[in-house]
LUMKOL-128555 format. One record per residue: residue number from 1; residue in three letters; y, z negated, x of N, C-alpha, C in turn. Coordinates in pm, 1 decimal, always signed. Last residue first. Layout:
# residues N
+-------+-------+----------+----------+----------+----------+----------+----------+----------+----------+----------+
! titor ! setor !      nyy !      nzz !      nxx !     cayy !     cazz !     caxx !      cyy !      czz !      cxx !
+-------+-------+----------+----------+----------+----------+----------+----------+----------+----------+----------+
!   NUM !   ala !        Y !        Z !        X !        Y !        Z !        X !        Y !        Z !        X !
...
+-------+-------+----------+----------+----------+----------+----------+----------+----------+----------+----------+
END
This chain:
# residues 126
+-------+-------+----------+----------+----------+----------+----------+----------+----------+----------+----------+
! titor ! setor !      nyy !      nzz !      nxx !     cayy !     cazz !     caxx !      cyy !      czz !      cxx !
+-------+-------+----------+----------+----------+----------+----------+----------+----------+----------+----------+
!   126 !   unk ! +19454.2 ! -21602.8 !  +5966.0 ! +19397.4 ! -21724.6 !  +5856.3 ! +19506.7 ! -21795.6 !  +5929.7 !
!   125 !   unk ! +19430.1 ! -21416.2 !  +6218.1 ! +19523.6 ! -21397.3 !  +6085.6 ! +19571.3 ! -21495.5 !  +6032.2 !
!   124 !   unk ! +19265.8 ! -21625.9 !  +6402.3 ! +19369.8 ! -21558.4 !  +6418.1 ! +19484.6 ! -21520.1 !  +6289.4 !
!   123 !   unk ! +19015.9 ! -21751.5 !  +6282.0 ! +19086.3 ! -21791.8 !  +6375.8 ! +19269.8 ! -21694.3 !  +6420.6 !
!   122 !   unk ! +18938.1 ! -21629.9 !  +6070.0 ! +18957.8 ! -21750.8 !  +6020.9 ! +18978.6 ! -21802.1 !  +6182.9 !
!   121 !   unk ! +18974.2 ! -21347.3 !  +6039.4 ! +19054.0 ! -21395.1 !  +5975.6 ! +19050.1 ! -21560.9 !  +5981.4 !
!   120 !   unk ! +18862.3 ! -21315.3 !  +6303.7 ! +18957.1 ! -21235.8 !  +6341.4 ! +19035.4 ! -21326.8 !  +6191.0 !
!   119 !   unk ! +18575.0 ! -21346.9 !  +6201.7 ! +18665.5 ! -21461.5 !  +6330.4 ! +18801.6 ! -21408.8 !  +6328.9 !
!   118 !   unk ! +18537.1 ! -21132.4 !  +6068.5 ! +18598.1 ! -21252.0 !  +6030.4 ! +18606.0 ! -21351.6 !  +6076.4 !
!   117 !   unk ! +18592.4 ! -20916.5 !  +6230.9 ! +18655.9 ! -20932.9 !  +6146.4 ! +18631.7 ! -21058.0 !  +6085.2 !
!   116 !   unk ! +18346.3 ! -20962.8 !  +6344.9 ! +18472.2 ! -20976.5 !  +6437.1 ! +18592.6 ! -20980.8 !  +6344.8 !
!   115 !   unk ! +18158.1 ! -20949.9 !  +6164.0 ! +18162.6 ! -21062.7 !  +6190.1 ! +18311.0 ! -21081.4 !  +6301.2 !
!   114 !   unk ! +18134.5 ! -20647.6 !  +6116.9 ! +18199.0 ! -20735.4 !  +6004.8 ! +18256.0 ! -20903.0 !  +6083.7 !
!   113 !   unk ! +18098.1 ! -20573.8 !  +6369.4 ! +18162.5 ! -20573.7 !  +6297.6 ! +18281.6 ! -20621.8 !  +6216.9 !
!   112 !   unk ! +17815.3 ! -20659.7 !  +6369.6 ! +17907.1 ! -20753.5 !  +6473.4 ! +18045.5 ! -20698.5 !  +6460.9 !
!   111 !   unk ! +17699.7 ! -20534.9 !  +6158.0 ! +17710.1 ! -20711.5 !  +6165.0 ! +17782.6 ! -20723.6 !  +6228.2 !
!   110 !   unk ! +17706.7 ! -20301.3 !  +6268.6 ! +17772.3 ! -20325.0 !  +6191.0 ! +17794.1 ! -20475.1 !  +6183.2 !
!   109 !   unk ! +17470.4 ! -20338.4 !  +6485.4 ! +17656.3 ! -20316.5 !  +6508.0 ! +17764.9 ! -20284.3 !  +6396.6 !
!   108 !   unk ! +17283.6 ! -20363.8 !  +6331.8 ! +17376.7 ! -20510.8 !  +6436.4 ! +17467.1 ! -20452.3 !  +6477.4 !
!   107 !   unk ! +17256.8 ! -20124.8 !  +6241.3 ! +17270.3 ! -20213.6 !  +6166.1 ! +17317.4 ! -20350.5 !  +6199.3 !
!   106 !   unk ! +17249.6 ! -19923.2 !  +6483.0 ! +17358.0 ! -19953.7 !  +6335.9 ! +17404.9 ! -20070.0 !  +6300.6 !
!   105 !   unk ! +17015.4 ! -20013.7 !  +6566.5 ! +17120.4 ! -20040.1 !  +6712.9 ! +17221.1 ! -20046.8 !  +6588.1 !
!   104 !   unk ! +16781.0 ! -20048.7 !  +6433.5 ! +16741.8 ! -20129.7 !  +6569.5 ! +16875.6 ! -20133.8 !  +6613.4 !
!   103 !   unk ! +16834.9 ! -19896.5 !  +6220.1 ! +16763.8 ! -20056.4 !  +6211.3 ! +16801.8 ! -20122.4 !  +6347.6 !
!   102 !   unk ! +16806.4 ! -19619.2 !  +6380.5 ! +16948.7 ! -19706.8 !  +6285.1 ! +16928.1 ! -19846.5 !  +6281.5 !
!   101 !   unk ! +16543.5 ! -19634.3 !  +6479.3 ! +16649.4 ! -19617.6 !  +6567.6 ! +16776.2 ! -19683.8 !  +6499.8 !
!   100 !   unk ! +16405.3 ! -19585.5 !  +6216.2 ! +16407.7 ! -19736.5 !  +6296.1 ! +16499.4 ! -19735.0 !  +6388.3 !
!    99 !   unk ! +16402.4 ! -19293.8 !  +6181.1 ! +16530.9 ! -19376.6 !  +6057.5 ! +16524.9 ! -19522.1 !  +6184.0 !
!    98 !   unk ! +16218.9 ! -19182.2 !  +6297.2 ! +16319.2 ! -19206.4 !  +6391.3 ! +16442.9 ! -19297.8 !  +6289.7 !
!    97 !   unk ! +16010.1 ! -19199.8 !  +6068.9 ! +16019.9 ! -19247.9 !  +6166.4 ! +16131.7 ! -19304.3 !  +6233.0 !
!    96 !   unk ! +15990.3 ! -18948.0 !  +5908.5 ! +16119.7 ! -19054.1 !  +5880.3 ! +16085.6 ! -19161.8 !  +5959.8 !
!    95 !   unk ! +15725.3 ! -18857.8 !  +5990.9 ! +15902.8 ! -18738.4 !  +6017.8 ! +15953.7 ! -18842.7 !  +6023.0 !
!    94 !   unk ! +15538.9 ! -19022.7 !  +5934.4 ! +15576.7 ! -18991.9 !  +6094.0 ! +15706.9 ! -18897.4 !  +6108.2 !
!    93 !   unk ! +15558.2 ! -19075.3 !  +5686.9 ! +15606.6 ! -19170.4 !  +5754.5 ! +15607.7 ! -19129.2 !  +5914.0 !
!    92 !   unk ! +15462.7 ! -18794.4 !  +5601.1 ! +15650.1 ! -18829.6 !  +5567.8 ! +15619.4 ! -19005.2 !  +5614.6 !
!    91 !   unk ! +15210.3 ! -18837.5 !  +5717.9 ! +15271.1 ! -18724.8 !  +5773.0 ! +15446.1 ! -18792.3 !  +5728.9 !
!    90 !   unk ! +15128.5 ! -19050.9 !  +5515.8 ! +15161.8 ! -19059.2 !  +5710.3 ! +15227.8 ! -18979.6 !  +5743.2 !
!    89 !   unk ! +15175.8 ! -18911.9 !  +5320.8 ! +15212.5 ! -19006.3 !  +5312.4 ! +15246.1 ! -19062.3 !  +5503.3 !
!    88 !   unk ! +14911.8 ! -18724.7 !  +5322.2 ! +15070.9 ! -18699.0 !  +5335.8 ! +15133.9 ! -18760.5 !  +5342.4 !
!    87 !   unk ! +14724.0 ! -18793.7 !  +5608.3 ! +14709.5 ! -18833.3 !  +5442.6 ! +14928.7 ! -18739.4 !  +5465.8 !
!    86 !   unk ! +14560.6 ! -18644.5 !  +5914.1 ! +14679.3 ! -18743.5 !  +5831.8 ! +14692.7 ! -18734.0 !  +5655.8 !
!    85 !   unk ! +14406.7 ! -18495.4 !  +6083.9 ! +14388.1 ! -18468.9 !  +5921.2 ! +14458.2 ! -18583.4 !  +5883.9 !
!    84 !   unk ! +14380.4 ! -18769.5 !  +6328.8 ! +14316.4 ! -18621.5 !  +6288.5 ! +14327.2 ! -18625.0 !  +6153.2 !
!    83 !   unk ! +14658.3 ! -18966.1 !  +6433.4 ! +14546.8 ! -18947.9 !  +6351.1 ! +14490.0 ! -18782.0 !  +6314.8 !
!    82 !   unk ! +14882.9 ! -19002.0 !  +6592.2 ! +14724.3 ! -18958.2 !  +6651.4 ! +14637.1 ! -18873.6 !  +6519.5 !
!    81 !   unk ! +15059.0 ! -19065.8 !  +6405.1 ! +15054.7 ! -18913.5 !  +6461.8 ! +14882.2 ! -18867.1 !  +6535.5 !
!    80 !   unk ! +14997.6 ! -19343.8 !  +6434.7 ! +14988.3 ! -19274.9 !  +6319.0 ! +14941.7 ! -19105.1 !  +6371.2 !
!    79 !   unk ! +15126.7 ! -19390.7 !  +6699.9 ! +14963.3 ! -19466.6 !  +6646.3 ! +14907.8 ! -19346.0 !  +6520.8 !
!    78 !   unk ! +15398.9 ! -19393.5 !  +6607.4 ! +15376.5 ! -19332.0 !  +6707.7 ! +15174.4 ! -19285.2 !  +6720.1 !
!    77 !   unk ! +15397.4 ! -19584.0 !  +6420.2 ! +15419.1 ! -19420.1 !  +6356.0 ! +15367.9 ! -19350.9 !  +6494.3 !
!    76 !   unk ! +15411.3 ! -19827.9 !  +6519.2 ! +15299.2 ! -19753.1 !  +6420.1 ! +15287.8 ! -19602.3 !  +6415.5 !
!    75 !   unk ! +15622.7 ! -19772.5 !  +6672.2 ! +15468.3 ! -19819.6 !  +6764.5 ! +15345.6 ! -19764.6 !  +6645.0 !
!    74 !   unk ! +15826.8 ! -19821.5 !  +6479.4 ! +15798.5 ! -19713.8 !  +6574.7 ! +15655.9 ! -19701.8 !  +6644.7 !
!    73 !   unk ! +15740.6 ! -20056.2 !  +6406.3 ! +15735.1 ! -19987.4 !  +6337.8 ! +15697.8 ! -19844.9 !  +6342.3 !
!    72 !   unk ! +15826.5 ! -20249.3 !  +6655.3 ! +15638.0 ! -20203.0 !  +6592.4 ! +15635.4 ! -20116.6 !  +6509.3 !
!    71 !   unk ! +16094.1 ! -20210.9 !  +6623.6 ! +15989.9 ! -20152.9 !  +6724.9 ! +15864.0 ! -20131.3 !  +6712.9 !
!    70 !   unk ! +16153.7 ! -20336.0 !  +6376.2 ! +16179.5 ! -20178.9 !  +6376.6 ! +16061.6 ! -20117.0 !  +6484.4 !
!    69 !   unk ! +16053.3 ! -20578.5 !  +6453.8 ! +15996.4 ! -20517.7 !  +6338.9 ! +16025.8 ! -20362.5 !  +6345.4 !
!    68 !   unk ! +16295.8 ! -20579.2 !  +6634.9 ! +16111.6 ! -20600.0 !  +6700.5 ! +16025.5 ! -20552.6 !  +6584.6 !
!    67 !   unk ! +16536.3 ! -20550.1 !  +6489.9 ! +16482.8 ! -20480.7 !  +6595.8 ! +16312.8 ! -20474.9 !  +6634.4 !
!    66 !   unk ! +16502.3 ! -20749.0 !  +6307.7 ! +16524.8 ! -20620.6 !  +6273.8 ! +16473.5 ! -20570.2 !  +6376.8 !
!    65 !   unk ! +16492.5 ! -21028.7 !  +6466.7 ! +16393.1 ! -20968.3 !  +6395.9 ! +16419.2 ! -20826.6 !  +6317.8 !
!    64 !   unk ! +16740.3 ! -20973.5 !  +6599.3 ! +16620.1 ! -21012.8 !  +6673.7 ! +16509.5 ! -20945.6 !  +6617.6 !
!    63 !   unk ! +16900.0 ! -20983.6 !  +6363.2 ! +16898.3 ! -20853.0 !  +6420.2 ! +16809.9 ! -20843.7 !  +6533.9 !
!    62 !   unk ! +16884.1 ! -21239.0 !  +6256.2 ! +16826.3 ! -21119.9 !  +6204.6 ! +16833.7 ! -21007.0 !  +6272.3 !
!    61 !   unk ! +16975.7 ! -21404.3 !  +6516.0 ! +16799.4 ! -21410.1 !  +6471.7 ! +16789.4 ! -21252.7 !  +6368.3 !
!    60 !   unk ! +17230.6 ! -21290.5 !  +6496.7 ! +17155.6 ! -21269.7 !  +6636.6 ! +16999.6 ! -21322.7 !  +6580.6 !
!    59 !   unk ! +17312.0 ! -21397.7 !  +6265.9 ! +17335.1 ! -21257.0 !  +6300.2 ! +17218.8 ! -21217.9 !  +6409.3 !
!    58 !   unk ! +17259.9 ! -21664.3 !  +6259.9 ! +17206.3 ! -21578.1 !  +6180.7 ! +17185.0 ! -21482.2 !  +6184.0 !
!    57 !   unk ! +17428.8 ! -21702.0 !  +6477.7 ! +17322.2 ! -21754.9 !  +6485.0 ! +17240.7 ! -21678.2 !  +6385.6 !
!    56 !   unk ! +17674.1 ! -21626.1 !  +6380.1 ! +17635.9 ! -21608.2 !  +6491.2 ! +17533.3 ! -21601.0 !  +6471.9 !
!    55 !   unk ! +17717.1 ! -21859.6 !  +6071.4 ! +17718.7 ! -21665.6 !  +6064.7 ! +17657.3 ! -21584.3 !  +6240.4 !
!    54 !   unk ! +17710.7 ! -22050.1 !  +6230.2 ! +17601.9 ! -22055.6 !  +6161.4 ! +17629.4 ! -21915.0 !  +6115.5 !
!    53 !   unk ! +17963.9 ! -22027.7 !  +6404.5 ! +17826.4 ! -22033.6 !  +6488.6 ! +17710.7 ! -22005.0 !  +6358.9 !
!    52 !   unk ! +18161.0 ! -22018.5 !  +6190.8 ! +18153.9 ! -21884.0 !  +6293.0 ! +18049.8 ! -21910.1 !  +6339.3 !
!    51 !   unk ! +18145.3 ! -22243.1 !  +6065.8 ! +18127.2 ! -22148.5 !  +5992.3 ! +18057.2 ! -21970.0 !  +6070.8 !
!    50 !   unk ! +18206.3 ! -22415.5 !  +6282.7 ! +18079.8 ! -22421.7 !  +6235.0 ! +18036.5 ! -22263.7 !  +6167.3 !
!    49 !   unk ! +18489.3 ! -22265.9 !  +6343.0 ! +18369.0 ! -22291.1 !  +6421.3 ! +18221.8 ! -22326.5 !  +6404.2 !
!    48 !   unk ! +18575.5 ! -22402.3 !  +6061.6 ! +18589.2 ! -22247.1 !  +6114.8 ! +18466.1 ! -22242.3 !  +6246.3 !
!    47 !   unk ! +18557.0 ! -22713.2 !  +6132.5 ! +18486.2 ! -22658.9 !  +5971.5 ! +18444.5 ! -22446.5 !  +6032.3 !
!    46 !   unk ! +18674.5 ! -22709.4 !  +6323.7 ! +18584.5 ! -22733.4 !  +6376.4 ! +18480.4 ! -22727.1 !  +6262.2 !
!    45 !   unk ! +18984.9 ! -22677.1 !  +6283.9 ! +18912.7 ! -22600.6 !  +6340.2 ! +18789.5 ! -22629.0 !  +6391.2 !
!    44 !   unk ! +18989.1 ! -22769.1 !  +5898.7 ! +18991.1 ! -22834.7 !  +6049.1 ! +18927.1 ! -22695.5 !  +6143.6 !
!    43 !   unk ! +19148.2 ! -22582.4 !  +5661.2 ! +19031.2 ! -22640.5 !  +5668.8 ! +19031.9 ! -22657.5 !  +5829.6 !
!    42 !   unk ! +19332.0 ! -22442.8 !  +5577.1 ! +19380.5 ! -22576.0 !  +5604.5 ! +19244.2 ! -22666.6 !  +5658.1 !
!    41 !   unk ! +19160.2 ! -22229.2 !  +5418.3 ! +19285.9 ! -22259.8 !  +5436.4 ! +19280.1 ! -22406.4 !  +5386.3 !
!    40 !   unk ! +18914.6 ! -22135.9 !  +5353.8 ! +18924.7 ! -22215.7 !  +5481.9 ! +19063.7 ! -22250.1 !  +5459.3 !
!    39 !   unk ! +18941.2 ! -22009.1 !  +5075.7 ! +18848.7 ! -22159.9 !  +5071.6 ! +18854.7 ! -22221.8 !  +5221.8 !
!    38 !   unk ! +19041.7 ! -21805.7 !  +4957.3 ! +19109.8 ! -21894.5 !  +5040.6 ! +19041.6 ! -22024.6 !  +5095.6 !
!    37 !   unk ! +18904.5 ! -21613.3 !  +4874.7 ! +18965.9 ! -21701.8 !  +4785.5 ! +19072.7 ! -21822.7 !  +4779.3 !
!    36 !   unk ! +18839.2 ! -21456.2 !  +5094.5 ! +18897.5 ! -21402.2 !  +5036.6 ! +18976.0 ! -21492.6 !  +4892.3 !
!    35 !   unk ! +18650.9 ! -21658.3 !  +5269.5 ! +18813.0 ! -21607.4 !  +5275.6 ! +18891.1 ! -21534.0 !  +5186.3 !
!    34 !   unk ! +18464.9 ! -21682.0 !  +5004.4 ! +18532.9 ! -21815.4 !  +5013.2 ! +18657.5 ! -21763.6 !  +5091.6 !
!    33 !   unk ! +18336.0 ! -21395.9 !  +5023.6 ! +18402.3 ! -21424.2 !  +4938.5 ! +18500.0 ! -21581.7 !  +4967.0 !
!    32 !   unk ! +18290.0 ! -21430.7 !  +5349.5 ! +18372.7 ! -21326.0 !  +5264.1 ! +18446.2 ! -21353.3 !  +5146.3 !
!    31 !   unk ! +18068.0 ! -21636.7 !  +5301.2 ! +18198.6 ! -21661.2 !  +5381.1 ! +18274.0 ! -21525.1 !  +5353.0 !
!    30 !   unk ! +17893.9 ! -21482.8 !  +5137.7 ! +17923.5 ! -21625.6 !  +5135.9 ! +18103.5 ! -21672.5 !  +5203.8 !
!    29 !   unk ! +17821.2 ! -21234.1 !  +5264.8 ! +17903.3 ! -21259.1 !  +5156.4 ! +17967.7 ! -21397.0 !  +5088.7 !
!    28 !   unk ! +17756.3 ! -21358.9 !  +5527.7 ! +17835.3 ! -21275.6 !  +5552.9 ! +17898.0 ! -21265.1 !  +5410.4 !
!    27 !   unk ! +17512.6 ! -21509.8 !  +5376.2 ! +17603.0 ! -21582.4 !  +5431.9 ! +17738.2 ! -21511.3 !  +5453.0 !
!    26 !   unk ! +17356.2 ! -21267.8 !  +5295.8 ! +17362.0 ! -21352.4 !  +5217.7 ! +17515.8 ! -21428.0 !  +5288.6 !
!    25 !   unk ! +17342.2 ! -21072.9 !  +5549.0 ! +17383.4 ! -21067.3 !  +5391.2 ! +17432.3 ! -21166.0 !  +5354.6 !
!    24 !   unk ! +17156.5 ! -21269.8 !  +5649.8 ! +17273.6 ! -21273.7 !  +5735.5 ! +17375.2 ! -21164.5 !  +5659.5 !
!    23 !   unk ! +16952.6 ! -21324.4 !  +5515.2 ! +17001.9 ! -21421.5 !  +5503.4 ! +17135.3 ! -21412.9 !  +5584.4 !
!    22 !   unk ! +16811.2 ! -21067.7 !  +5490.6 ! +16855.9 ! -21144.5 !  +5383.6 ! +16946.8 ! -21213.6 !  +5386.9 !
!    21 !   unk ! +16765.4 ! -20914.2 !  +5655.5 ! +16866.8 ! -20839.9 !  +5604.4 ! +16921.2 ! -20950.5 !  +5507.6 !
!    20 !   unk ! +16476.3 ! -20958.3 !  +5699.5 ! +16565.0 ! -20990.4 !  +5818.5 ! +16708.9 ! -20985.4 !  +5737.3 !
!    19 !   unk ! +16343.0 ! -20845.2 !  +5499.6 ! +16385.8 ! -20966.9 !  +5509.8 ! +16440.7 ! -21012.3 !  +5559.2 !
!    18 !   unk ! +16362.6 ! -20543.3 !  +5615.6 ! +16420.8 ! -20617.8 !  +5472.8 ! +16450.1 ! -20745.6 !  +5457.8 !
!    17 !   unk ! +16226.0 ! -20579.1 !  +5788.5 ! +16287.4 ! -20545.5 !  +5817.5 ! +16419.0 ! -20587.3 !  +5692.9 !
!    16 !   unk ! +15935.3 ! -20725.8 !  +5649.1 ! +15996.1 ! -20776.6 !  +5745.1 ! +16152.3 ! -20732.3 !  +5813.0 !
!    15 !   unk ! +15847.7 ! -20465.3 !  +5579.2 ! +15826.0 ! -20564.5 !  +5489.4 ! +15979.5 ! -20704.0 !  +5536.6 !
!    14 !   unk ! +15798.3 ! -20215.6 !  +5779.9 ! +15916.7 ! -20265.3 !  +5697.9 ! +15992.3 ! -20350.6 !  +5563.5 !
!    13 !   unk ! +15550.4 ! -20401.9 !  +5876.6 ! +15711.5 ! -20400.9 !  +5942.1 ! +15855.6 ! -20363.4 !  +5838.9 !
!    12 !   unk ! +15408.3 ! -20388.1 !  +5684.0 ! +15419.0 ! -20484.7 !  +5677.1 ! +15584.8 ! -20484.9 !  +5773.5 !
!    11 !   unk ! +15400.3 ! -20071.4 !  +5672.3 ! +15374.4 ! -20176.3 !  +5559.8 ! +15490.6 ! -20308.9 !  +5577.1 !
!    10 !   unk ! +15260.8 ! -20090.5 !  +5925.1 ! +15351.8 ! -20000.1 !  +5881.5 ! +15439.9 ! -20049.8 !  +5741.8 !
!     9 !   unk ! +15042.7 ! -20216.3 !  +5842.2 ! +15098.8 ! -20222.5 !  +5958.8 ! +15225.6 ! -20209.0 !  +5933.5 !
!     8 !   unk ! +14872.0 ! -20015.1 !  +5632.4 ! +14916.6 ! -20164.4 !  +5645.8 ! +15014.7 ! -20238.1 !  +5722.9 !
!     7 !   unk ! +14852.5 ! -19829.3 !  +5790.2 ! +14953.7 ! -19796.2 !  +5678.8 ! +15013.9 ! -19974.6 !  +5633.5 !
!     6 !   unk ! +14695.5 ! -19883.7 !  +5987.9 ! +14797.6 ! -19841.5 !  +6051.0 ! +14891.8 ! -19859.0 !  +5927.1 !
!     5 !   unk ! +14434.4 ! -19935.7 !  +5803.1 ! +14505.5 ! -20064.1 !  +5892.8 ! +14647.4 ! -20008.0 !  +5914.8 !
!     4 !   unk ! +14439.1 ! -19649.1 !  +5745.4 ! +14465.7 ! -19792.2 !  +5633.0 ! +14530.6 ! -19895.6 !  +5694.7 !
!     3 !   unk ! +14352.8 ! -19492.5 !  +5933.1 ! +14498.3 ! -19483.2 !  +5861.4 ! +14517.1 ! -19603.7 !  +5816.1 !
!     2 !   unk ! +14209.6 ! -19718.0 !  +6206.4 ! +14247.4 ! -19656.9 !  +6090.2 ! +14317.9 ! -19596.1 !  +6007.8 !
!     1 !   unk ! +14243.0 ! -19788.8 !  +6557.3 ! +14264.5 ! -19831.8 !  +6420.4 ! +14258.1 ! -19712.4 !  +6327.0 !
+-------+-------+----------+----------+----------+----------+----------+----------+----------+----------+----------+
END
């Protein structure tokens, strides 16, 4: 392949890495703010259990897709380095490379985290 294709590539993973970030954000502040307002209190243990599987489920698809996007990412840059006479732009995407390592192991272990903490308030504390 090409620089171009490769930059494309490259491109497109951390197009995808971002998006992954959306919806398990999104919900994690969702249910944050409602404990913090009180919005489970008194609510059936099977409202908390939904709440906990659809934050799960989210967690484990975005960090599915964080990771495998991170991995091709790596796969690009790795692809990249080949290249004879690199553009500068490749060159500072082949140093900041190893950043996908955070993506791939940080960033779901922050999720799982946050998310122990809030089984922790809407089964235990709550």
């Amino acid at each position: 392949m090409n620089e171009k294709d490769l930059l494309g590539l490259w491109s497109g993973a951390r197009l995808h890495i971002v998006m992954a970030q959306f919806a398990p954000t999104f919900l994690l502040t969702v249910v944050i703010t409602a404990l913090a307002l009180g919005g489970f209190e008194g609510s059936p243990v099977a409202v908390r259990i939904a709440a906990a599987g659809i934050l799960l489920a989210s967690g484990i698809l975005g960090s599915i897709a964080q990771y495998t996007a991170a991995s091709e990412a790596k796969a690009v840059a790795v692809d990249l380095a080949q290249i004879e006479s690199p553009s500068r732009l490749v060159q500072q995407i082949i140093q900041t490379a190893w950043w996908t390592t955070i993506v791939k192991f940080v960033t779901p272990a922050i999720f799982t985290v946050i998310f122990l903490a809030i089984l922790w308030e809407l089964f235990i504390a709550g």
